[in-house]
C-alpha positions, 0 to 999 in steps of 0.5 A: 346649390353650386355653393354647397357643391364647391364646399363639399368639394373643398372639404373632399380636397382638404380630407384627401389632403389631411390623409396624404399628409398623415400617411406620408407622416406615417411613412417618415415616422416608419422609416426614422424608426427602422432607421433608428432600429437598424442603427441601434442594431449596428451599435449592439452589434458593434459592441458585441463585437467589441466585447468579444474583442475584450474578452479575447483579449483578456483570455490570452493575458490569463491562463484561466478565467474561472468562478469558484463551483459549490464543492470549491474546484474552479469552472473555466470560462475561458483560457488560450493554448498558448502554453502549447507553443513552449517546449517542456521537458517532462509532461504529465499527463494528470494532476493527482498523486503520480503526476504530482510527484513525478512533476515535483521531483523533475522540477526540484532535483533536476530543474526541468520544465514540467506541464500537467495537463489534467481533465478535471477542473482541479487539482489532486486527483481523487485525493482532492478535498474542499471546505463545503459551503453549508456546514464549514466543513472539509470534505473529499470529493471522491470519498475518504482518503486516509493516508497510512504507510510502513515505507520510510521513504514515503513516510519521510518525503510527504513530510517535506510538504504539509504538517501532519496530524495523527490519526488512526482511522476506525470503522464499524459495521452495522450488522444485524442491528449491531455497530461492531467492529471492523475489521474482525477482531474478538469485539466483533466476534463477542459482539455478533455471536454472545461469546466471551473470548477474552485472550489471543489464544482464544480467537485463534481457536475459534477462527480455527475451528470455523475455518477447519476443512471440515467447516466449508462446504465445499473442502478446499485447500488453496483459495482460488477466489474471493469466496475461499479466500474470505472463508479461509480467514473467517469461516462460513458464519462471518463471511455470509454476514459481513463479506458476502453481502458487502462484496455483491454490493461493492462489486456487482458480482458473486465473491466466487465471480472474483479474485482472492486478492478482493477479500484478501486486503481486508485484515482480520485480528486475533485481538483488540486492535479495532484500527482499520490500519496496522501501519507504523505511520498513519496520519492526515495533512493538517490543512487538507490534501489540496493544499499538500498538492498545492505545495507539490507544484508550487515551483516556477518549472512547473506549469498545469492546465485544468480542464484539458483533455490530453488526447485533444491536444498531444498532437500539439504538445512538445515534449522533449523527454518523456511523457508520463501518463497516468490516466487508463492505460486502455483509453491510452490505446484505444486506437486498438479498439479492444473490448475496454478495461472494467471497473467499479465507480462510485456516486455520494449522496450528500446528507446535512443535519443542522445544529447536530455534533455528530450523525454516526459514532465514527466516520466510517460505518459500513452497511453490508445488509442487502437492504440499504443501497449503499455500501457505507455512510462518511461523516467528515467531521470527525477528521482533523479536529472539526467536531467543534462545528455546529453542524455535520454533512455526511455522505452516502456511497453507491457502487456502480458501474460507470462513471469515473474509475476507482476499482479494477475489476480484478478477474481473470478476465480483466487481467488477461486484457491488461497484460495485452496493453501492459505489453505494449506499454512495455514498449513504449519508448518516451511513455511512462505510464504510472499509477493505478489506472495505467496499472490497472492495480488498486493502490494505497496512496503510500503505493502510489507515492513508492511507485512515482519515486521509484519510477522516478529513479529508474527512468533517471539513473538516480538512486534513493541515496542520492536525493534522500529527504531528511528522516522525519521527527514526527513524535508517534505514539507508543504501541498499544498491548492489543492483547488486553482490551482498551482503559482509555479511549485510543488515540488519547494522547501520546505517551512518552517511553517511560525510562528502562533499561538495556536491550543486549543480545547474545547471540551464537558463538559463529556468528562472527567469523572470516567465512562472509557466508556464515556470517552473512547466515547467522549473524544478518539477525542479529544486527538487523534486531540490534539496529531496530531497537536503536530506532526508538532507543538511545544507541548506548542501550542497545548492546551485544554480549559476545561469547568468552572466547570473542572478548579478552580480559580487560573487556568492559562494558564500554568497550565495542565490537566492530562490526564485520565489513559487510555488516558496516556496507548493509547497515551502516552500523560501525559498531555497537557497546558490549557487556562482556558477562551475565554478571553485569546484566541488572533489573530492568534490563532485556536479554535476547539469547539464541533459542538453544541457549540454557535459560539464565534463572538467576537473571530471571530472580534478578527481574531480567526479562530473558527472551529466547527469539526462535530464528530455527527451533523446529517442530519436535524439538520442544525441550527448549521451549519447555525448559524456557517456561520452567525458567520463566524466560519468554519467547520471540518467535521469527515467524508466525508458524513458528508463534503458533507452535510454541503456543501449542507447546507451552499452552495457555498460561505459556511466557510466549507474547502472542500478539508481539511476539514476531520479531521478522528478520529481513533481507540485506537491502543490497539483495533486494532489487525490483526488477521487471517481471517480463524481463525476468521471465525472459531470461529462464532457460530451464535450469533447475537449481539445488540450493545446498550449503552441506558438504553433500547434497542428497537432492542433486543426483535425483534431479539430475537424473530427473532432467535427462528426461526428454519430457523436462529438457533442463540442466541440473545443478547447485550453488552453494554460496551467494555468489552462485546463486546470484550468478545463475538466478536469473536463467533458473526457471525453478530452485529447489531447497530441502527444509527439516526445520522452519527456518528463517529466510535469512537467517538459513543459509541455503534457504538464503540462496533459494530466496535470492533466486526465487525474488529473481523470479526461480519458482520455489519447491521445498522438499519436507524431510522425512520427520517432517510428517508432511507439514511446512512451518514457514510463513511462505505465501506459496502453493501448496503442491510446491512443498513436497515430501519425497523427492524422488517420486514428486521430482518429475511431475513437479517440475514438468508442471513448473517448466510447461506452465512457467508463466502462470507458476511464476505470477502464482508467486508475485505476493511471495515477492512482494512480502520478502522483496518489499514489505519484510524491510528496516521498517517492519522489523523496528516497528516490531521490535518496538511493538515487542519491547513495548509488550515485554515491559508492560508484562 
């Protein structure tokens, strides 16, 4: 028994033992493996350190660090402020079109050190375009981009940065089951409504029926907003279908809810022409516009930084010079937290079809119909002769409200809260602020472009001539007749200008003198018309036919007439060749003769094609046309009042070229100088000037009897030449000009002061003469009550409204100044001239 006891105990000790010696194996296997764990942890810690370390490190050697997305821009994920500590120049404030230029020329004309900061992840702004992964194809991200311009100046410097490649963008419009056309020509018309107009003539009178006083509901006669204005142009039928629809579901708000200048952008044609474009110049950068603003920036003065939000760091920014700032000019002042600027976005829905040419006719189809949720569908591989790929990608467009801004909403409201942030804009010291969002106006990109340059110019002191850019030799294709439908497909190819003969004008005997005012009245025209056709044709086919007693004996045609002093200051034209009598004049050559100039039937039976180009030729004086038409001589018209006129006159079958026809003298370039539209209001003092080249002027006694009146409080008086109306254009609130005829601005003297002074910001009234019957036949974009008959009993109320309401008078006329300050230039006339030319020899 004592055996048994002491090995039970023995066995007790060795199990007590056994488990003392697992547990403290236990203990020493939980503390080596917390020693493990714990030593681990300091090595990943340590090399989590160390990787920081190197990736800091890496990031301040870098300016970005970054990985392509699927619409090519860049994600940054990582990158240093260092830039920050260096001193700049000029800084931008965006990298799209503005800021890109304005960058450009710093760094390139005046060798600044430039910094653009942008938001965004990429450069180019809403211009921005990238090839799409799944299809090989270039699109644009923030939808289509198509440049278009009438302005040499923008057409000749984008040359400088990509090769061009020609194109002429067409839309259509799926409507009521139908693609027709758009804008409005006689297609879309013939198309929509089972008609068969076949001529000009014919569209014109159809669109003047539907748009008759008696055809809108209510009558009205200037438009005040959207809807009018669309219905003016339209009439009730097409607006309901196409305008009204399209503008709800573009703009979230009734046509009437909107400005006029909404639908007024939008062109309507009275023929074939289905281009969504008139413009001289319309074309793509060959490579796509990332890489254009990629050679925009390609100078070592300029830097740029992706994904900066400048209100971040512009505490932290050094600029020297000046700020130019191009975002919304109300986030630029939202310190003053007033209600924000609205506009109008947009969201794409990307589509893809495989193996597929293509999935629309066209690249553009707008969709105006209520039911489709979208506004219009953009298929991109019809851009830049891409139709070769396998497969298309097309997106879907929707309007909404917020998100990135695209549209100003423009109302009355949004404008009266603009001119409250462009006022302190205005005085801003070292800010520029530039573009459409600080503008808060929707621009083309040739206007934006003209907007950059110019500020450009201002803010330097530079002129135009001082940096100007070689003239572009881009071989453009020669205008098409849109008169007649088309026999091949447009844009095939670029027909060459086949061999003709002279162009010489012959114009009055006085247009040449020693009296600068005279000349500058009549014979302006002329040489303007003169230096067009020399844009296209070679310089010794283009010449003058001066009257008997301006050329001697020995004249032959070889011999040339030098030009005026002034002619050679405006339009650096030396001189020009002469043909001294008819008898020269041969089969294939092109006579332009004055419109009260007999007309020549010998030339005529010689295959002469004789144009009289009506720069006065009134309402009831139709003997000169209808002798035209006798002889077979055509016509060319200074405005479209005056086309319309001589159509009514001659009829149908007259020699009138309807759609060519227009051949718009322009003002002297040295007369037309952009000036600020705060300070010209300023400057009005509440004259009322008469402007009046005749011996007597019937108007002025009348209104100064008019001023004595304590009501008005304004001085009266006249000027008679340029110089006076130079003089005291910027104090006259108001010019009043007597018209018997619809003369040419530039070609009628005292409608020549009155022009000079109303781009000075003077509001123009036009006083009818008593045979005028109440009607104006100019091409005048002004308010109706601001052309009166009789004087003397409208005087009064007239101008109590113009001098007490003068601010609103005066923005009443922005498109006014526009068109004779702006878009009636060099450039228009020769395109016209081109456009004439072309349709005279195809006739």
């Amino acid at each position: 028994a004592a055996a048994a006891k002491a090995a039970e105990e023995e066995a007790e000790e060795r199990k007590k033992a056994e488990e003392e010696a697992a547990k403290k194996k236990a203990e020493e296997e939980e503390a080596a493996a917390k020693k493990k764990a714990e030593e681990e942890e300091a090595a990943a810690k340590k090399k989590a350190e160390e990787e920081e370390a190197a990736a800091k490190q890496t990031a301040e050697q870098e300016t970005t660090d970054t990985k392509p997305k699927d619409d090519g821009s860049t994600e940054t994920s990582g990158g240093d402020d260092s830039y920050l500590d260096e001193t700049y120049d000029i800084c931008c404030v965006g990298a799209g079109l503005s800021g890109s230029i304005i960058a450009e020329r710093y760094a390139n004309l005046l060798g600044k050190k430039i910094l653009i900061v942008e938001k965004r992840d990429h450069i180019a702004g809403n211009c921005y375009d990238y090839v799409d992964n799944e299809t090989d194809i270039l699109v644009n991200k923030y939808g289509a981009h198509l440049f278009h311009t009438n302005y040499e100046r923008v057409w000749n410097y984008i040359q400088l940065f990509s090769n061009w490649t020609w194109y002429e963008h067409r839309v259509l419009g799926l409507i009521n089951g139908k693609h027709v056309p758009v804008p409005v020509g006689i297609d879309t018309v013939n198309n929509l409504f089972g008609l068969n107009i076949s001529t000009p003539e014919e569209m014109r009178y159809w669109l003047k029926k539907e748009t008759s006083v008696s055809a809108l509901e209510p009558a009205f006669s200037v438009p005040r907003n959207s809807e009018e204005m669309a219905m003016s142009r339209v009439g009730k039928r097409l607006y309901e279908l196409i305008f009204h629809p399209y503008t709800i579901k573009q703009w979230a708000k009734e046509p009437s809810n909107l400005g006029p200048e909404v639908t007024a952008r939008i062109p309507v044609r009275d023929n074939y022409d289905d281009r969504y474009f008139a413009d001289k110049y319309q074309a793509l950068p060959s490579r796509g516009y990332t890489k254009l603003f990629e050679k925009f920036l390609d100078h070592e003065n300029i830097t740029y930084k992706l994904n900066v939000d400048y209100f971040n760091i512009k505490d932290k920014m050094k600029c020297k010079d000046r700020i130019y700032f191009t975002g919304p000019i109300d986030d630029f002042y939202a310190q003053q937290k007033w209600e924000k600027l609205e506009y109008r976005s947009l969201d794409f829905e990307r589509g893809v079809r495989m193996n597929t040419k293509f999935f629309q006719p066209l690249s553009v189809v707008n969709h105006p119909a209520a039911e489709d949720n979208y506004t219009r569908i953009v298929e991109y591989k019809h851009y830049l002769n891409q139709s070769h790929k396998p497969h298309t990608v097309f997106f879907y467009e929707h309007s909404k409200d917020g998100g990135d801004p695209y549209y100003p909403v423009p109302n009355k409201k949004n404008k009266e809260l603009f001119e409250k942030y462009k006022k302190l804009a205005d005085e801003s010291k070292n800010v520029s602020f530039v573009g459409r969002l600080a503008n808060y106006k929707y621009f083309n990109m040739d206007q934006s472009i003209l907007n950059a340059l110019e500020l450009f110019d201002k803010d330097t002191g530079l002129k135009e001539e001082d940096h100007k850019v070689p003239i572009a030799t881009y071989p453009l294709p020669d205008p098409h007749d849109f008169t007649k439908p088309y026999e091949t497909t447009p844009g095939d190819g670029f027909p060459t200008l086949q061999d003709v003969g002279r162009v010489v004008m012959a114009p009055d005997e006085d247009w040449v003198t020693s009296d600068d005012e005279k000349i500058r009245a009549t014979g302006d025209p002329w040489v303007q018309l003169a230096k067009a056709f020399r844009t296209f044709l070679p310089e010794d086919s283009v010449h003058f036919m001066l009257p008997q007693a301006q050329t001697d004996a020995a004249a032959t045609e070889r011999k040339l007439v030098t030009l005026h002093s002034s002619f050679k200051e405006e339009y650096k034209v030396e001189s020009i060749p002469v043909v001294s009598k008819e008898d020269n004049l041969a089969r294939g050559d092109v006579l332009v003769l004055p419109e009260d100039a007999p007309c020549p039937t010998a030339l005529v039976e010689k295959n002469v094609t004789v144009v009289h180009w009506l720069l006065h030729q009134n309402k009831t004086n139709n003997s000169t046309l209808l002798e035209a038409q006798k002889g077979g001589c055509k016509i060319a018209s200074a405005n479209f009042a005056i086309a319309a006129h001589a159509n009514s006159v001659l009829g149908k079958d007259g020699p009138i070229i309807y759609a060519e026809s227009i051949l718009r003298p322009y003002l002297p370039p040295t007369l037309v100088k952009k000036q600020d539209d705060a300070a010209m209001q300023e400057k009005k003092d509440n004259n009322v000037v008469v402007a009046d080249t005749s011996d007597e002027s019937e108007l002025l006694p009348t209104l100064e009897e008019e001023c004595k009146a304590e009501s008005l409080g304004c001085t009266a008086s006249r000027v008679t030449t340029a110089e006076e109306a130079r003089g005291v254009g910027q104090s006259a609130t108001a010019v009043v000009v007597k018209g018997c005829e619809p003369e040419v601005m530039v070609a009628a003297p005292s409608f020549r002061l009155a022009l000079e002074m109303t781009l000075q910001g003077s509001i123009l009234v036009v006083v009818l003469c008593e045979e005028a019957d109440g009607e104006d036949w100019r091409d005048l974009p002004i308010p109706q009550r601001n052309i009166i008959k009789n004087f003397k009993e409208s005087a009064k109320p007239v101008l109590e409204r113009i001098i007490s309401n003068y601010t609103e008078e005066f923005k009443e006329y922005a498109e006014f100044r526009e068109l004779y300050g702006m878009e009636l230039n060099e450039t228009t006339l020769a395109w016209e001239a081109k456009s004439f030319h072309h349709a005279i020899r195809s006739s």
